[in-house]
C-alpha positions, 0 to 999 in steps of 0.5 A, a space after each residue: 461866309 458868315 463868321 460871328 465867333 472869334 474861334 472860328 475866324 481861321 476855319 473860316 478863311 480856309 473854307 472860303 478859300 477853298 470855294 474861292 478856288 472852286 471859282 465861287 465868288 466869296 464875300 466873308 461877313 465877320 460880325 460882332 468881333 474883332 480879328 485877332 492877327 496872326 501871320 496865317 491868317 493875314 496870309 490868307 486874307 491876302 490870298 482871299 484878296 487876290 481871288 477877288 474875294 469881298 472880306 466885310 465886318 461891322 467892327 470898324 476896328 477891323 476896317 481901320 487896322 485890317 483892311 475890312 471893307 465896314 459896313 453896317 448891320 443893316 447893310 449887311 442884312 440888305 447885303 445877304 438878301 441878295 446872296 444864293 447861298 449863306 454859309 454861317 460859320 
């Protein structure tokens, strides 16, 4: 799931919740922006969290106050070269 629009972060986790729970293995990419908390959707970044899901930003903000995993837009591409399926959000 890749997510560049803060209005679109909340819509986001569902979605990828919903193919976690379909058994699909998720890995969440948020680009460019910094996550505004809210209970929700901490909720479901624990959850996401449980299924083994992989939650990835190029904010480091978002890895020092929300538990991202950082990684560099490089990286990032490199990273979804590698992937079957990239549903931009």
């Amino acid at each position: 799931m890749l997510i560049r629009n803060k209005d679109d972060l909340f819509e986001s986790s569902r979605s990828s919740l919903g193919l976690a729970v379909e058994n699909f293995f998720v890995h969440m990419f948020v680009l460019g922006v910094e996550v505004e908390m809210s209970e929700k959707y901490r909720g479901n970044l624990d959850w996401l969290e449980d299924m083994e899901a992989r939650c990835y930003s190029d904010n480091k903000a978002n890895a020092e106050k929300y538990g991202f995993e950082y990684m560099s837009t490089e990286t990032i591409s490199e990273k979804l070269q590698q992937m079957d399926l990239v549903i931009p959000f």
